[in-house]
C-alpha positions as CSV (number, residue, x, y, z in Angstrom):
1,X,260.9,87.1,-42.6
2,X,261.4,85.5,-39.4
3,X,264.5,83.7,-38.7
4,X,264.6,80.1,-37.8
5,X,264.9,78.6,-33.8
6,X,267.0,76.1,-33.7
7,X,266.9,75.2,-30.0
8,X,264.0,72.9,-30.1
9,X,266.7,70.7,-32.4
10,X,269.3,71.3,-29.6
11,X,266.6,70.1,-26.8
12,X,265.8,67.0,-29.3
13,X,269.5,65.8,-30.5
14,X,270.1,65.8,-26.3
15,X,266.9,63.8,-25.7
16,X,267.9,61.7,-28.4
17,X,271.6,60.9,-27.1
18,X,270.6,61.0,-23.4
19,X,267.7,58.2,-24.5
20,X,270.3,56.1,-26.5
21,X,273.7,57.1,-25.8
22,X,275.9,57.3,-22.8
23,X,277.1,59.6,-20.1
24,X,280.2,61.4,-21.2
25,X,282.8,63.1,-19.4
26,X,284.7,65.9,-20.8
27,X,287.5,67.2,-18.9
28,X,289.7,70.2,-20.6
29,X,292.1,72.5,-19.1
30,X,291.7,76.2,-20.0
31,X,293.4,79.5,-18.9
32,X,291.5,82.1,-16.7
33,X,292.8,85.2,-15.1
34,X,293.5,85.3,-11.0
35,X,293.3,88.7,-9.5
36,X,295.1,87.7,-6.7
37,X,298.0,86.9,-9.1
38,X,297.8,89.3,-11.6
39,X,298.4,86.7,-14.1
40,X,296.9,83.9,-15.7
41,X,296.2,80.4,-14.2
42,X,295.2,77.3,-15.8
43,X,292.0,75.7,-14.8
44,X,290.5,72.2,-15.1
45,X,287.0,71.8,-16.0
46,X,285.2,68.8,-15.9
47,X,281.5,69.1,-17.9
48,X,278.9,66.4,-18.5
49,X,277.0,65.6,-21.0
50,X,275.7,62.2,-23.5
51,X,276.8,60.9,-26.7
52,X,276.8,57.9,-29.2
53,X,279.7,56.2,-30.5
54,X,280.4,55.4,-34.2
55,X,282.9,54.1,-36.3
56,X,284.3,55.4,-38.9
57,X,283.9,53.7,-42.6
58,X,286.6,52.5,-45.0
59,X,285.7,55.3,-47.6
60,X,286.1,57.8,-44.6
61,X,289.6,56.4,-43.7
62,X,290.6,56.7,-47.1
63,X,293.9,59.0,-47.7
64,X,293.1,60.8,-44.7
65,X,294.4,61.5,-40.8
66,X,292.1,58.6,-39.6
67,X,293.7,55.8,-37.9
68,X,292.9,52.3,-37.5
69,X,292.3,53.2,-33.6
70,X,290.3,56.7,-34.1
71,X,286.4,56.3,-33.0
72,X,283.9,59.1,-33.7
73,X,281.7,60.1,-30.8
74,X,278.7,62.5,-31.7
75,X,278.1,64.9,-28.6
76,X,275.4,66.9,-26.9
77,X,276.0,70.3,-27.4
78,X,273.3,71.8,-24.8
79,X,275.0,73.3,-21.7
80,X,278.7,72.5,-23.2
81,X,280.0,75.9,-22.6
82,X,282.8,75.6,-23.6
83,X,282.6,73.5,-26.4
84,X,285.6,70.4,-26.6
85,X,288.2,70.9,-27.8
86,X,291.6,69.1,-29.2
87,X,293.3,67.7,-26.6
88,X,290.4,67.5,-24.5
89,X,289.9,64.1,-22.9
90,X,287.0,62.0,-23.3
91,X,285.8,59.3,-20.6
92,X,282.9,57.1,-21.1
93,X,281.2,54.3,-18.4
94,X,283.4,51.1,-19.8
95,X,285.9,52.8,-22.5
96,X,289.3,53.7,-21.8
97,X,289.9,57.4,-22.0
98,X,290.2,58.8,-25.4
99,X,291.9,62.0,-26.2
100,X,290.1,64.7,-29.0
101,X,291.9,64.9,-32.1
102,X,289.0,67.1,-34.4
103,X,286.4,68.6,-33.4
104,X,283.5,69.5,-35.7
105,X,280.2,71.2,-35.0
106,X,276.8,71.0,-36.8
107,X,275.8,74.3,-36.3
108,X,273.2,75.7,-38.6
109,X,272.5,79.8,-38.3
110,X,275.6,80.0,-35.5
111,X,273.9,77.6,-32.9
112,X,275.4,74.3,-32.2
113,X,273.4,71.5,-32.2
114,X,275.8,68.8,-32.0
115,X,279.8,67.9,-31.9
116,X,281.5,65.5,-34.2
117,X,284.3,64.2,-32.3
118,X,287.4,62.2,-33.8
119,X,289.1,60.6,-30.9
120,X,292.5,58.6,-30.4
């Protein structure tokens, strides 16, 4: 039994956002190590990619961590390497930027196709 390729739904969920969504920004800070320092440094990076907003529904909000103010933003996942993260920051053309509070991934078989994103 062969096993299943799921990049041709990667390729599609991008065409789909890039085709109906908007550009994204995500900007995250990691930590890399500098031979020059012997130590650790932290890094900004700054990746592109598209995504839809959404709202999240009354039955969603329900006794959980949702605010009033929290938006969900699906995400590209193609060429996010790495993937957001919480406390990542969000910018999109028009919006003020939004910081990521959970960050879930539809990944069947280990390959991510999209991100959930709850943002504040």
């Amino acid at each position: 039994m062969s096993e299943f390729d799921y990049s041709r739904f990667v390729r599609l969920g991008t065409q789909y956002l890039r085709k109906y969504g908007v550009p994204v920004t995500l900007r995250s800070r990691t930590e890399t190590y500098s031979t020059e320092t012997m130590s650790t440094v932290k890094v900004d990076v700054v990746q592109y990619t598209y995504g839809v907003w959404d709202d999240y529904t009354v039955t969603e909000r329900a006794n959980t961590l949702i605010r009033l103010e929290d938006r969900r933003l699906w995400l590209a996942a193609e060429g996010l390497n790495p993937g957001p993260d919480a406390g990542d920051i969000i910018e999109t053309p028009g919006n003020k930027p939004y910081t990521v509070v959970r960050v879930s991934a539809i990944q069947p078989a280990e390959t991510v196709i999209l991100y959930d994103l709850q943002v504040r």
